[in-house]
Structure formats: structure tokens, C-alpha cells
Residue frames as qw, qx, qy, qz and C-alpha x, y, z in Angstrom:
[[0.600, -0.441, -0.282, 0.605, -63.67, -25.99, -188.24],
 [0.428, 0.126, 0.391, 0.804, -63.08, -23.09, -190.31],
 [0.157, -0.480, -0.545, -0.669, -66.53, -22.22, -190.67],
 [0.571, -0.679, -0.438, 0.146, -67.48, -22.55, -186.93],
 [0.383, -0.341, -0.178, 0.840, -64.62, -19.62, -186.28],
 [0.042, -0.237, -0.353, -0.904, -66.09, -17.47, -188.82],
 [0.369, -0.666, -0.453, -0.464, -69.60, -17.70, -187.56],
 [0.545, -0.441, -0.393, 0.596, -68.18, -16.99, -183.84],
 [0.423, -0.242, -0.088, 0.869, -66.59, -14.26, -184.75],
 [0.074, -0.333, -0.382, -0.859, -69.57, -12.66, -186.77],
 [0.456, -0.694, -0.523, -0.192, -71.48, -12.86, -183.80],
 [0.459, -0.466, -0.289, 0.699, -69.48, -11.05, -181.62],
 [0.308, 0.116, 0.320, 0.888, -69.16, -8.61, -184.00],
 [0.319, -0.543, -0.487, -0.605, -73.10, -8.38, -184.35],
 [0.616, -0.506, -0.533, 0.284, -73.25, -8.33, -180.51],
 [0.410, -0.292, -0.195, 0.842, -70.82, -5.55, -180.18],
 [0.087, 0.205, 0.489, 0.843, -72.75, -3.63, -182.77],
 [0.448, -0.680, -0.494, -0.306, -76.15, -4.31, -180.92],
 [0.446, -0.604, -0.340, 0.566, -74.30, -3.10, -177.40],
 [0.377, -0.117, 0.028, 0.918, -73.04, -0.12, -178.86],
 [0.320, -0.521, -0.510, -0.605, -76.37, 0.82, -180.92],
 [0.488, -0.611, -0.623, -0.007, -78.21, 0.17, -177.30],
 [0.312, -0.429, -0.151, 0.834, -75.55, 2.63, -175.32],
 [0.143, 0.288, 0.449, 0.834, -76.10, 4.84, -178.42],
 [0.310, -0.556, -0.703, -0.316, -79.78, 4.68, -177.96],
 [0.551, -0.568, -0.504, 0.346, -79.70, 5.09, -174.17],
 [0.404, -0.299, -0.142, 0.853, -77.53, 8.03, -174.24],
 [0.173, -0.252, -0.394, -0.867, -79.76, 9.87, -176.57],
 [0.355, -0.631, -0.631, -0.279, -82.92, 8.80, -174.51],
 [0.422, -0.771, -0.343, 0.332, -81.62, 10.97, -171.55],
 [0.235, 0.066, 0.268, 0.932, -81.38, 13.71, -173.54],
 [0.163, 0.662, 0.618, -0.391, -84.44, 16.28, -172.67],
 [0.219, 0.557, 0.469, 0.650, -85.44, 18.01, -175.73],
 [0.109, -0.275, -0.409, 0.863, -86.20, 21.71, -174.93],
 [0.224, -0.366, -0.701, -0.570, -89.24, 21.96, -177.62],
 [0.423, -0.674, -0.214, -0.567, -91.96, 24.44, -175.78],
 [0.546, -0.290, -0.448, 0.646, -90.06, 24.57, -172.73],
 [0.454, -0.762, -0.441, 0.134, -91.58, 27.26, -170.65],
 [0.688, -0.637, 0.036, 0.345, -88.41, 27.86, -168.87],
 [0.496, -0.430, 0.507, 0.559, -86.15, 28.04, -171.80],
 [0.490, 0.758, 0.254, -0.346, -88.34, 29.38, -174.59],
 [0.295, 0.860, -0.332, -0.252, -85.14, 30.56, -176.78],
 [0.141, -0.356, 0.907, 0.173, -83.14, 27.11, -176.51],
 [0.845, 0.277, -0.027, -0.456, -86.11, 25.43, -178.50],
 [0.712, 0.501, -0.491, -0.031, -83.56, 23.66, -180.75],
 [0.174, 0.454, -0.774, 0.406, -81.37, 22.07, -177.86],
 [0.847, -0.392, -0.345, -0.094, -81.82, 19.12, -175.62],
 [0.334, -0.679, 0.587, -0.288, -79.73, 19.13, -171.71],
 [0.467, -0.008, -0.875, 0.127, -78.12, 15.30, -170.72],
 [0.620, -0.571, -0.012, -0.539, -79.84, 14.36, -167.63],
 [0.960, -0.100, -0.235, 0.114, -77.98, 11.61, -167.13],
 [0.562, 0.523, -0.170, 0.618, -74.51, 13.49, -167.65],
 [0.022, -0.602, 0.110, -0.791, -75.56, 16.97, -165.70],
 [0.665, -0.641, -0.334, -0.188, -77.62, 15.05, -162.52],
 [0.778, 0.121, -0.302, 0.538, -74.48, 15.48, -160.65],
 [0.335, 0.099, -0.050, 0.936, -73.71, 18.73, -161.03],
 [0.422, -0.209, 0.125, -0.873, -77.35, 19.54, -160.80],
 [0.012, -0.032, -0.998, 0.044, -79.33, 17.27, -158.93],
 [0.593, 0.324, 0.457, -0.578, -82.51, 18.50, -159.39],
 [0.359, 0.425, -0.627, -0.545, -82.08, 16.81, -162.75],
 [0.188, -0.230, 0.937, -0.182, -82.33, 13.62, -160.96],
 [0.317, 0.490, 0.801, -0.134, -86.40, 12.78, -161.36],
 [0.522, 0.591, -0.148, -0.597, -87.02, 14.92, -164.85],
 [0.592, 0.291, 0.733, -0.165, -88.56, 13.13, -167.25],
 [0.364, 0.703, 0.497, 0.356, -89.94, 15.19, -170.20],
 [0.117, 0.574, 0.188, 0.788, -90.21, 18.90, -171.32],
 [0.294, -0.696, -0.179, -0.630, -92.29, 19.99, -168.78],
 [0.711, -0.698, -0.083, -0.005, -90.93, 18.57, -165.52],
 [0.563, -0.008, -0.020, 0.826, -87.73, 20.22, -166.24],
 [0.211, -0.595, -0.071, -0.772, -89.74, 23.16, -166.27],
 [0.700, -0.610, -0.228, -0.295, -90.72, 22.66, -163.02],
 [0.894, -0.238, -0.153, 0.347, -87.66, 21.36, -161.87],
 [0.564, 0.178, -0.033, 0.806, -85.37, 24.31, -162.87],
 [0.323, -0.768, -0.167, -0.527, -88.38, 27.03, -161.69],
 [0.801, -0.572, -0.156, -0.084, -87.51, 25.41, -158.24],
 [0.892, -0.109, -0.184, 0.398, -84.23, 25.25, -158.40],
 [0.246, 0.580, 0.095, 0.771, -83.65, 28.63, -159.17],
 [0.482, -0.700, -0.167, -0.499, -85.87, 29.86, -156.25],
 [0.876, -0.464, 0.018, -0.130, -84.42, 27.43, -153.82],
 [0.899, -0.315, 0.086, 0.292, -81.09, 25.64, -153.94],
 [0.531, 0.536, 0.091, 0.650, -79.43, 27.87, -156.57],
 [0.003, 0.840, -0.175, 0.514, -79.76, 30.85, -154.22],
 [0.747, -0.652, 0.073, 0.109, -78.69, 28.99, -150.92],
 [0.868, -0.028, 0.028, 0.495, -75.56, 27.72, -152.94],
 [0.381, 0.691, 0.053, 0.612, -74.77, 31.00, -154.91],
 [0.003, -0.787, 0.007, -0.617, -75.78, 33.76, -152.36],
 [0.784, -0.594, 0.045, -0.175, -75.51, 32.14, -148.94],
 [0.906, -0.393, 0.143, 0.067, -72.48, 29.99, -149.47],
 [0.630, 0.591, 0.194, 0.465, -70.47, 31.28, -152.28],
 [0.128, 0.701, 0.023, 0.701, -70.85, 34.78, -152.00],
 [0.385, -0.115, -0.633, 0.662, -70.98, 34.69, -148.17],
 [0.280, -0.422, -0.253, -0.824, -74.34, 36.85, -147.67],
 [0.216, -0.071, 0.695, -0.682, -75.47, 34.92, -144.64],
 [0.280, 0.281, 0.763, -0.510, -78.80, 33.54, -143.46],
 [0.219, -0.103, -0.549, -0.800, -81.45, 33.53, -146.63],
 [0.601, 0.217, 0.508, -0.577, -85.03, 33.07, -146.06],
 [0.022, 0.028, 0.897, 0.441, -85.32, 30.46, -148.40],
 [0.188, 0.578, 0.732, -0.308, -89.20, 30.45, -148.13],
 [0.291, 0.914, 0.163, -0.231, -89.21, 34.03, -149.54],
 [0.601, -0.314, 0.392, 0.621, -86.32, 34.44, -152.27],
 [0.410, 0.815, 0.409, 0.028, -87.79, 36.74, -154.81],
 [0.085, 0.965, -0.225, -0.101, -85.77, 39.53, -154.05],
 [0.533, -0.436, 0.641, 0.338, -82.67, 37.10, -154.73],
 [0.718, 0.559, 0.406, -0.085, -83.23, 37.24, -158.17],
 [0.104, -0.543, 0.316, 0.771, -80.67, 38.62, -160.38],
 [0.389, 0.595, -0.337, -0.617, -81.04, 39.79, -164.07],
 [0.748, 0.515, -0.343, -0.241, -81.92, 36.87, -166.44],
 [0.367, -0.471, 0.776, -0.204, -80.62, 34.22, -163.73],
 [0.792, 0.212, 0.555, -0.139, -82.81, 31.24, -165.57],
 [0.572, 0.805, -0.149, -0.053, -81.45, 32.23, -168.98],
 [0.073, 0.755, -0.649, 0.056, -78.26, 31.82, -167.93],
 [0.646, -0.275, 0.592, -0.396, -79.17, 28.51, -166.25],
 [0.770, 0.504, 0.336, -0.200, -80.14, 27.34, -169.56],
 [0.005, -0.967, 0.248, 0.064, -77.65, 28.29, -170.96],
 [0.009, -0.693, 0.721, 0.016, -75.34, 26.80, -169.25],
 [0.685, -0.051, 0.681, -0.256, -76.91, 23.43, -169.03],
 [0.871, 0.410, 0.240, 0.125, -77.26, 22.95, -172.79],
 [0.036, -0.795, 0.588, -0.147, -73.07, 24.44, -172.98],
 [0.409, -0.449, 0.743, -0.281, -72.86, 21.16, -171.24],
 [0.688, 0.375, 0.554, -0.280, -74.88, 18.88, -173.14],
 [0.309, 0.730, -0.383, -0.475, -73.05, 19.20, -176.48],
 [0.091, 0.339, -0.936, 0.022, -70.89, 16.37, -176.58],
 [0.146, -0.051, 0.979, -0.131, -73.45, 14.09, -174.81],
 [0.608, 0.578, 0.450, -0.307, -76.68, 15.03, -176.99],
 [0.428, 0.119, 0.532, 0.720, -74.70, 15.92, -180.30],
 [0.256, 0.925, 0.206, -0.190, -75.65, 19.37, -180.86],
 [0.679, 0.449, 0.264, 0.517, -74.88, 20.60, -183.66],
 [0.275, 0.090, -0.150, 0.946, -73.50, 24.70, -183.82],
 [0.362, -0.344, -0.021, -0.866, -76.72, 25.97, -184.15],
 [0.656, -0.140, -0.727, -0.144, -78.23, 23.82, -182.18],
 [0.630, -0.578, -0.336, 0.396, -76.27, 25.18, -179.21],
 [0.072, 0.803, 0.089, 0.584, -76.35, 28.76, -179.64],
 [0.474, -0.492, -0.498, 0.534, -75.61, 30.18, -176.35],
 [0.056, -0.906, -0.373, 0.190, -76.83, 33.45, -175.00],
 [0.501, 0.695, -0.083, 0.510, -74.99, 36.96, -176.19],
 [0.528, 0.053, -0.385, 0.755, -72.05, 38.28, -174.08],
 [0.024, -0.394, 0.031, -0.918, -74.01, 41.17, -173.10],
 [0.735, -0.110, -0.662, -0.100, -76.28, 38.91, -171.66],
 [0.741, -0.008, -0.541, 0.398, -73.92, 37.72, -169.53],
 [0.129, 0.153, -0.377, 0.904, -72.61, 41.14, -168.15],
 [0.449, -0.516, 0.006, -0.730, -76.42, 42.20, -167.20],
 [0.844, -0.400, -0.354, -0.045, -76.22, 39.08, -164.82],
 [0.683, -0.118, -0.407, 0.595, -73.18, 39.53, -163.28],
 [0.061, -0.254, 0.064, -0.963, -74.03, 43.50, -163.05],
 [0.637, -0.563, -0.199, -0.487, -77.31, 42.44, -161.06],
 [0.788, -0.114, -0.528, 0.297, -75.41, 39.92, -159.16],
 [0.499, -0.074, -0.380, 0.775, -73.16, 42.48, -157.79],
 [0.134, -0.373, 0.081, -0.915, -75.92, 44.99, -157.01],
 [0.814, -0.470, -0.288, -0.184, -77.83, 42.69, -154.81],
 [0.834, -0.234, -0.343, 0.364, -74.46, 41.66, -152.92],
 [0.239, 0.299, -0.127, 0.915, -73.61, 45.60, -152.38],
 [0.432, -0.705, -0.200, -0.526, -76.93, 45.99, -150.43],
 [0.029, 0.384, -0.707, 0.593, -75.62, 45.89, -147.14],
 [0.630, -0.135, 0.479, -0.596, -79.21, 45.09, -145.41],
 [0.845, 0.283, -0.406, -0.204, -79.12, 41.89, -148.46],
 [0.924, 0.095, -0.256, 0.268, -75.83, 40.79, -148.06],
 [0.393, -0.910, 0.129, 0.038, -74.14, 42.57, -144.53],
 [0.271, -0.727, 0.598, 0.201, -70.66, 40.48, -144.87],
 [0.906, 0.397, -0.132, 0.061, -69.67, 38.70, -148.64],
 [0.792, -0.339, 0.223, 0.457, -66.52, 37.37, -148.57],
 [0.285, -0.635, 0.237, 0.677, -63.21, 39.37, -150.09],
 [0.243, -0.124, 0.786, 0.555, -63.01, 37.62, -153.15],
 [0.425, 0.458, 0.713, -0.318, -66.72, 38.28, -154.30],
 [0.372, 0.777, -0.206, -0.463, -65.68, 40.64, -157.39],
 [0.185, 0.388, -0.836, -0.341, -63.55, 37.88, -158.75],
 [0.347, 0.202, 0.911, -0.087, -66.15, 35.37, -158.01],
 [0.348, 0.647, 0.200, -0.648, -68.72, 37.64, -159.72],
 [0.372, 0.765, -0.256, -0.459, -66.54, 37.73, -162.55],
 [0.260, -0.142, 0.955, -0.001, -66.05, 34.08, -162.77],
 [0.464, 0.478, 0.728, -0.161, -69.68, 34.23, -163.93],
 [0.447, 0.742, -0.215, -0.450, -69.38, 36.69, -166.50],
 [0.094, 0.565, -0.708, -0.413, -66.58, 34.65, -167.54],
 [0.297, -0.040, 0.953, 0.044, -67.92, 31.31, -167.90],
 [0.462, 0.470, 0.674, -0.334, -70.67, 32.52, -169.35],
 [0.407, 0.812, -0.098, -0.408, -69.71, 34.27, -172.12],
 [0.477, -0.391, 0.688, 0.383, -67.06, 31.49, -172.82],
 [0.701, 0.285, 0.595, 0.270, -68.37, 30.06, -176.00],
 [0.359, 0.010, 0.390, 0.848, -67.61, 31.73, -179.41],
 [0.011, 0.539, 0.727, 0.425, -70.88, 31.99, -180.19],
 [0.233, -0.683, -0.443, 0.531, -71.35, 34.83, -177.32],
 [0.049, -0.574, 0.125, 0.808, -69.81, 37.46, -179.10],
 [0.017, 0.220, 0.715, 0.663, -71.45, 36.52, -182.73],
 [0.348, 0.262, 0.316, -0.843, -74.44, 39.22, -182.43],
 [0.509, 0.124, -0.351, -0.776, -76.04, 37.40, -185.26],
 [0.668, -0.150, -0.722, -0.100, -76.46, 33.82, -183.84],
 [0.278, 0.091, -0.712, 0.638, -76.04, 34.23, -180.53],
 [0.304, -0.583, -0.644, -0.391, -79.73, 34.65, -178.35],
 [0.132, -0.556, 0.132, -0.810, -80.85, 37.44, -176.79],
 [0.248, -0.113, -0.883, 0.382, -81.78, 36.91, -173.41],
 [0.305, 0.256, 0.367, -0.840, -84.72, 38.94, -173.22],
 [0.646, -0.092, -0.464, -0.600, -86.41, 36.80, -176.10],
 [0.454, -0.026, -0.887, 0.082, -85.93, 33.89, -173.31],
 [0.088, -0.590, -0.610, 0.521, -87.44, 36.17, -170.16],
 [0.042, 0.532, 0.276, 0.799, -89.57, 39.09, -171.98],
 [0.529, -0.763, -0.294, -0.227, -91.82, 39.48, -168.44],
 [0.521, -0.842, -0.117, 0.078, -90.58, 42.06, -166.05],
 [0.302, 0.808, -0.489, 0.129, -87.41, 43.16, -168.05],
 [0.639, 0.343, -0.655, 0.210, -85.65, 39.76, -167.15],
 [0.126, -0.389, 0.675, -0.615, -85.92, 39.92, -162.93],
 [0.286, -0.365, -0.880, -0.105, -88.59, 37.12, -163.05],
 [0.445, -0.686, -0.572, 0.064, -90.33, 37.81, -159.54],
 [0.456, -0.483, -0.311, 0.680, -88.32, 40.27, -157.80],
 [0.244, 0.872, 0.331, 0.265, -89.91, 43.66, -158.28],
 [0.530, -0.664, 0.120, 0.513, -86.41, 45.02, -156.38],
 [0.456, -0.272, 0.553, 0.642, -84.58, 44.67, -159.58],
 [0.359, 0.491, 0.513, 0.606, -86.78, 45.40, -161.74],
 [0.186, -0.954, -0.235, -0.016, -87.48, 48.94, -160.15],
 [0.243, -0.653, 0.322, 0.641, -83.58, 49.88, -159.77],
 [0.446, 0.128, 0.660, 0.591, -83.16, 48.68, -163.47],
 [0.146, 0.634, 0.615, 0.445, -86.14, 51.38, -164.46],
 [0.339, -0.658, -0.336, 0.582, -85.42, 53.93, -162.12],
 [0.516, 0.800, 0.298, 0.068, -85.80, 57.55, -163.53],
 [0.358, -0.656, 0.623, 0.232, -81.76, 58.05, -162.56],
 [0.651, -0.125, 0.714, 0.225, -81.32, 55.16, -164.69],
 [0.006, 0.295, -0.635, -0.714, -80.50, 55.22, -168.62],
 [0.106, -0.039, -0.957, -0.267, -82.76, 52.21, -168.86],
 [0.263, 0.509, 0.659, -0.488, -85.99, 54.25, -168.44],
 [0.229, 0.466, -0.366, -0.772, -86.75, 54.33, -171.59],
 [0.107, -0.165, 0.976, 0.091, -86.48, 50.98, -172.08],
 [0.588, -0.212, -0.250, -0.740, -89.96, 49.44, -173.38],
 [0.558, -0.029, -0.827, 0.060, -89.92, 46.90, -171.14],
 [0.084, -0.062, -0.518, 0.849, -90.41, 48.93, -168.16],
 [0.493, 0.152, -0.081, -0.853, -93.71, 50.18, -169.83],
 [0.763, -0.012, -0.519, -0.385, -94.94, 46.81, -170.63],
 [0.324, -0.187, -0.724, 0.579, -93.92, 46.01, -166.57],
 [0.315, -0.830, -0.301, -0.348, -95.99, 48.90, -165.34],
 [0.558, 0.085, -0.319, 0.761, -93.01, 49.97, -163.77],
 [0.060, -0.502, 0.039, -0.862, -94.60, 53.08, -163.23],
 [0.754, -0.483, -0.198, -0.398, -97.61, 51.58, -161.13],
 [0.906, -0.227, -0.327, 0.142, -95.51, 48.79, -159.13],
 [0.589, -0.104, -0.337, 0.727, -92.49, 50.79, -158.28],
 [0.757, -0.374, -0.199, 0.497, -92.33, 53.91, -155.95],
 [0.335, -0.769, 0.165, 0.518, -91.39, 57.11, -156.81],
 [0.469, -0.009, 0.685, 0.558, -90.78, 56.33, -160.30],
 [0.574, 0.581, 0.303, -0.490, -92.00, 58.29, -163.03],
 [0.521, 0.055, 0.593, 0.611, -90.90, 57.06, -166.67],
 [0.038, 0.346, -0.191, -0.918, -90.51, 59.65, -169.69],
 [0.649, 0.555, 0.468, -0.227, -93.49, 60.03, -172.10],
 [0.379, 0.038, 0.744, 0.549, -92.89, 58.78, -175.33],
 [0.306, 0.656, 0.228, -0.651, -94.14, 60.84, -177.61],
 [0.522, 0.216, 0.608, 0.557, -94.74, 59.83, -181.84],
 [0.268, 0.837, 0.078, -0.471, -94.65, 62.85, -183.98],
 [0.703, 0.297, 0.602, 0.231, -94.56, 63.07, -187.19],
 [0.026, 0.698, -0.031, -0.715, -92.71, 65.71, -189.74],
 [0.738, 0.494, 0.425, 0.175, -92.96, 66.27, -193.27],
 [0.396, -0.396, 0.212, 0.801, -90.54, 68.21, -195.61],
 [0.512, 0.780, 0.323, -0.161, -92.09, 70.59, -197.72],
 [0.784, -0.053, 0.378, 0.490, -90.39, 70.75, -200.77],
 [0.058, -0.816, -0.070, 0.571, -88.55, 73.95, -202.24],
 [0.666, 0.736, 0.099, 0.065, -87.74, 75.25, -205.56],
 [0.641, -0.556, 0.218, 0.481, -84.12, 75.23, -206.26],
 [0.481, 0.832, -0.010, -0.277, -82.89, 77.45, -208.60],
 [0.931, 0.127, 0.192, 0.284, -80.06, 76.36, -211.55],
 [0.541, -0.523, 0.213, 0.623, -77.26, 77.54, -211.57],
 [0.504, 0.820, 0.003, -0.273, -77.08, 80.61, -214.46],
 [0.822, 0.385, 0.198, 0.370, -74.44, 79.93, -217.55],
 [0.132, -0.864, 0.253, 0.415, -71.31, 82.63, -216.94],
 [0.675, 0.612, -0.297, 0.285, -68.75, 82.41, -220.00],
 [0.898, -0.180, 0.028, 0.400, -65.32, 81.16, -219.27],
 [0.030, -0.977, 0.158, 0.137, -63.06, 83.87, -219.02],
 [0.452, -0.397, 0.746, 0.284, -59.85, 81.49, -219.34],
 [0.375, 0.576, -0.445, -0.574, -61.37, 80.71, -222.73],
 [0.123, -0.222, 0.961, -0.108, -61.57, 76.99, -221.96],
 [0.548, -0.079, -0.362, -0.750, -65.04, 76.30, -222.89],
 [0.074, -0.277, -0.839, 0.462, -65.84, 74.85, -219.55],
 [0.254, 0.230, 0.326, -0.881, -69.03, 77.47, -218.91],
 [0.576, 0.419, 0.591, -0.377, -72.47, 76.98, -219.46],
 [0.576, 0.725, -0.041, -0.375, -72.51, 78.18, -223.61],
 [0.127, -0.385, 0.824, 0.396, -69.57, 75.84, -224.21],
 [0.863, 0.177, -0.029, -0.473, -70.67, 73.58, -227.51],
 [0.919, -0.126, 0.370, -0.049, -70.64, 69.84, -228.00],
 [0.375, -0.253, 0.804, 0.386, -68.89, 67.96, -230.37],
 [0.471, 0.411, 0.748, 0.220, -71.34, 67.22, -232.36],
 [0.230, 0.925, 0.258, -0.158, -72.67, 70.79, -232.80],
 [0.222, -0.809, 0.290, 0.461, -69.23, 71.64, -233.43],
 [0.456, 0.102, 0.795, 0.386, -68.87, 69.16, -236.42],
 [0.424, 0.579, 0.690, 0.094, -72.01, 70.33, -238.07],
 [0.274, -0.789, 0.147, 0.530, -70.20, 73.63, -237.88],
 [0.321, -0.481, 0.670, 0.466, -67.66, 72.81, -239.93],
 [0.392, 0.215, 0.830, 0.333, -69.40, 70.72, -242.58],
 [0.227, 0.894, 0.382, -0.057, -72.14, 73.46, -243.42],
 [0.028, -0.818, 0.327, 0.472, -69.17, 75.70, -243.84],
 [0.418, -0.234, 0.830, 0.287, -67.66, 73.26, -245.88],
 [0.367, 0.520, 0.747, 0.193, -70.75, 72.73, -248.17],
 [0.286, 0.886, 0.296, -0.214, -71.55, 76.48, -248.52],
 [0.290, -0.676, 0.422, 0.529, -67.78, 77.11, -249.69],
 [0.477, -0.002, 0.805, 0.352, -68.47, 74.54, -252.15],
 [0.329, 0.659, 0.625, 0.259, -71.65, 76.12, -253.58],
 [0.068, -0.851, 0.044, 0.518, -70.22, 79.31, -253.23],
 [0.250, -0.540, 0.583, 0.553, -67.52, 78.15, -255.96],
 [0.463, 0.347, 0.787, 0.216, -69.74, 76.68, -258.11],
 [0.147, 0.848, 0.360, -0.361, -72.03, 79.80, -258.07],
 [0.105, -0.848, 0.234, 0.464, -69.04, 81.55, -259.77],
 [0.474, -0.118, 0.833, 0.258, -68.29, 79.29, -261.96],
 [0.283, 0.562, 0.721, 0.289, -71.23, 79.58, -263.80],
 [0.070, 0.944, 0.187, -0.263, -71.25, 83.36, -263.62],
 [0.195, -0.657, 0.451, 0.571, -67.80, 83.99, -264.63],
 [0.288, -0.062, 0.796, 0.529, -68.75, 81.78, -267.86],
 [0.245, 0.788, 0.545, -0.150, -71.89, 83.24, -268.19],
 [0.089, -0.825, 0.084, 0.552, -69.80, 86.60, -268.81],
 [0.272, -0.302, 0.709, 0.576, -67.41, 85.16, -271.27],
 [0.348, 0.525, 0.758, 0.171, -70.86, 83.83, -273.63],
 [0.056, 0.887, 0.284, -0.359, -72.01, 87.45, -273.19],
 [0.294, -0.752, 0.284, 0.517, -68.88, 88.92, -274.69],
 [0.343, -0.078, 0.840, 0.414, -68.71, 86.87, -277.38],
 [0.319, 0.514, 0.796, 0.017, -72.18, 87.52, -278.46],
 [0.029, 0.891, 0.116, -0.439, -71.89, 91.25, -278.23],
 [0.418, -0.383, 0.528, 0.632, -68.58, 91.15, -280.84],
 [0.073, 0.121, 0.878, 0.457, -70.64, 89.48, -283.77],
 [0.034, 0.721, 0.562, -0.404, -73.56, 91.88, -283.45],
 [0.412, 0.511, 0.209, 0.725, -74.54, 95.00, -285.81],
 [0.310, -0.901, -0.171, -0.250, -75.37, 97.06, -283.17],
 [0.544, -0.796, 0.075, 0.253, -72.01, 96.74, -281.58],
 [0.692, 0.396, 0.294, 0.527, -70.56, 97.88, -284.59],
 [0.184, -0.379, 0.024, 0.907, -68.33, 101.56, -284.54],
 [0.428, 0.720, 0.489, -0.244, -70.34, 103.48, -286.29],
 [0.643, 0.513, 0.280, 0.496, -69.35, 105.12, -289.78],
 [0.047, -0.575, -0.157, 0.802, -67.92, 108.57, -289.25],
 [0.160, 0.816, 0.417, -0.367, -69.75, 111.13, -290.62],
 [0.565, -0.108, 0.129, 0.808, -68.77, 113.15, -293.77],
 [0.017, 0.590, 0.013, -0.807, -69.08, 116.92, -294.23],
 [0.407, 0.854, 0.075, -0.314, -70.98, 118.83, -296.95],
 [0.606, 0.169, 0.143, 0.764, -68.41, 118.94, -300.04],
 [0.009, -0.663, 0.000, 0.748, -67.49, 122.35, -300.62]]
């Protein structure tokens, strides 16, 4: 009886273990890896839920693999993303969905990306780097296109009031994660669109963005657009590489003045050492000076002695006179 509860209960157990594995399983399998994604070039390392995100985006709904999410988010961008954003959002009126090029703002698919693997954390288990998310600056060049498309009057004739705080709803959400403002992990958005300085198709934006009014003619991107050719009235500065060389000059050293304060700072001050050897040679010649004398002053005394005990340094006899 015993034994029959035990083996119950290890099968549930092994049951619950196989359901949970299988959810496991499942929830990873609708996870789209972004590996040579097209579309998203800089989120390599990251995968999006499909399952999770179809909701919120429904062109998620019939991707499959790598490459029909490319496809799927090319479209979506072009099509439903600008009806919702610029038409219904932002209040711009009537789009020509057919032709939406010039709806294009700054590094709109980057962001797209973005935000889709932002979202996709929790239900693929990315790790930090894993989900990197785009740099804060980024962000602003989107919401700064955003709001120069919706300022064109003949674009967008009547946006609603609120359209600066909606604007800036997208800066903000995009730049939420931490990782925005870390310039060293965070991913440029121009490695993700490098063609046409980030405006995909729309050769509007990428002509105000290279205009020669515009800081950002300089920019090499403009030059690898042919900005010059495609836009108008544009002429961009010539870069010139020149090259200079320093030709190198004799510098004379500074001359040795004596130290008037007496401090033997100045150039002729001596060392230590020279000053030592100073001293000892004096020392040593003092010594054989005294020696020298030494042996002279007893040299003298021998002399003196010899001269005593001599007949030659005898007084001579005196002399005596003739007797008378």
C-alpha cells in the first residue's frame, strides 16, 4: 500500500517536470533569434518573443524564422507603423499609404528593434549583453526627425496639441533602459542603418539632415549617400588631407651664471662627491707635507753633529808673532 503511494506520487512529480520542461521548451521555440537579420544587423545577439509581442505587434503573427521577420518588420514600418504613428497618434491626417517614404523618420527600424527585443527579455532570457539597447542619442535623432516631419505643414497640416509630449514619450521610452546612457555597451544606431545616414528610403530627410545650413555636412555619411548628387541645391564642404611636418630646431642650453646669494644653486656648483675628494687630497698632502719635514729637520740635526767632530771645523791656532 505504501509502495503504490510512493510510485503515484513519483509520477506526478515526473509528469509535472515533463509539463514544465515542454512549456520551457515551447516558450523558447517562439523566440526568433536575430542572427543575420537584415533588419536588425546590430541586435545579432538577441532573439524577440513572437508569441509574447504578436499582440502588440501583429505583424508578428505569421513569422517564422530570421528572415520573415525581416520581411515582416520592412512592411510594417512602411505600412501600419506610419498609419498608427503619423495618421492616428500624431493627428497628420490622410497618408498615402501606397507611397510612405517620405514618412520616414531618423533610424525608425532601429528603434523598432530595439524596442521589440526591450520586450523580449524576460520571455527569451536575455542576458545584459544580450539585450543591449540602442544609445540615448539614438533615441533623440528619432524623436528630432519625428518632430521635423510633423512641423511640415504641407506633411502634417493639423497634429493634435499634445504632439510635443507625445514626441517626447518616444524619446522617453526609448532611452529607458540603463544601458542607453552606457556609451560603451550601448549600440550605435548607425552600425544598425549605415545606408542613407539612417532615413532608409526617404531622400526628404536625408537631404535636410545634410543640408549645407546644417552642422551635419560634414558628416561622412552624406558623402557615402551622394548627398551631393540626389539632393538639390546642396553643395557639401571638400575635405581636404594635408599633411605637416615639424622641422626640428636647435635649442640652445641654458649658460651656467654663478649664484650671487652664494648658495651653490648655479651651473659651477660641485657635487658631493667632488667635494669629498677635495678634502681627502688635502688631507693626504698635509700628511706628506709633515713627513717631508720630518726627515729634513733630522737630516739637519745628523749634519750638525758631523760637522763638530771634524778637523776642518776646528778654530784654528792663533798665530804667533816674530819674538823680538
Amino acid at each position: 500500500m505504501g509502495r503504490g503511494r510512493i510510485e503515484r506520487r513519483r509520477n506526478v512529480a515526473l509528469l509535472t517536470l515533463l509539463s514544465l520542461s515542454s512549456s520551457l521548451v515551447a516558450a523558447q521555440s517562439s523566440c526568433i533569434s536575430l542572427q543575420n537579420s537584415s533588419a536588425c544587423p546590430a541586435f545579432k545577439t538577441a532573439s524577440i518573443s513572437r508569441d509574447d509581442l504578436k499582440k502588440e505587434f501583429p505583424f508578428l503573427e505569421y513569422v517564422k524564422d530570421t528572415s520573415s521577420f525581416d520581411d515582416a518588420l520592412s512592411n510594417y514600418v512602411k505600412t501600419t507603423f506610419v498609419h498608427d504613428k503619423y495618421q492616428n497618434l500624431f493627428g497628420c491626417g490622410e497618408i498615402d499609404l501606397t507611397n510612405t517614404t517620405t514618412w520616414y523618420a531618423r533610424f525608425t527600424t532601429t528603434v523598432m528593434c530595439n524596442a521589440l527585443v526591450q520586450k523580449s527579455i524576460n520571455a527569451c532570457s536575455l542576458s545584459k549583453d544580450q539585450s543591449r539597447s540602442i544609445c540615448a542619442d539614438g533615441c533623440a535623432e528619432f524623436a528630432q526627425s519625428e518632430a521635423y516631419l510633423t512641423s511640415d505643414r504641407e506633411l502634417c497640416a493639423n497634429p493634435k496639441d499634445n504632439l510635443d509630449s507625445l514626441i517626447r514619450a518616444d524619446f522617453t521610452t526609448c532611452s529607458e533602459p540603463l544601458t542607453a546612457l552606457a556609451g560603451r555597451t550601448c549600440i550605435n544606431p548607425s552600425d544598425n542603418e549605415k545606408e542613407n545616414c539612417g532615413f532608409g528610403t526617404s531622400t526628404i530627410g536625408l537631404c535636410a539632415y545634410c543640408s549645407d545650413t546644417s552642422v551635419n555636412s560634414t558628416d561622412t555619411c552624406c558623402y557615402n549617400s551622394n548627398a551631393e548628387q540626389r539632393c538639390q541645391g546642396i553643395k557639401l564642404p571638400v575635405i581636404s588631407t594635408t599633411m605637416s611636418f615639424d622641422t626640428p630646431t636647435g635649442t640652445a642650453s641654458p649658460s651656467s651664471t654663478a649664484d650671487p646669494s652664494g648658495s651653490g644653486q648655479g651651473g659651477s656648483s660641485l657635487s658631493g662627491g667632488a667635494i669629498a675628494g677635495i678634502v681627502v687630497g688635502a688631507i693626504a698632502g698635509l700628511a706628506l707635507l709633515g713627513v717631508v719635514l720630518f726627515f729634513c729637520i733630522r737630516r739637519m740635526k745628523r749634519s750638525k753633529g758631523s760637522q763638530s767632530g771634524s778637523i776642518f771645523n776646528q778654530p784654528s791656532p792663533a798665530r804667533k808673532g816674530p819674538r823680538a
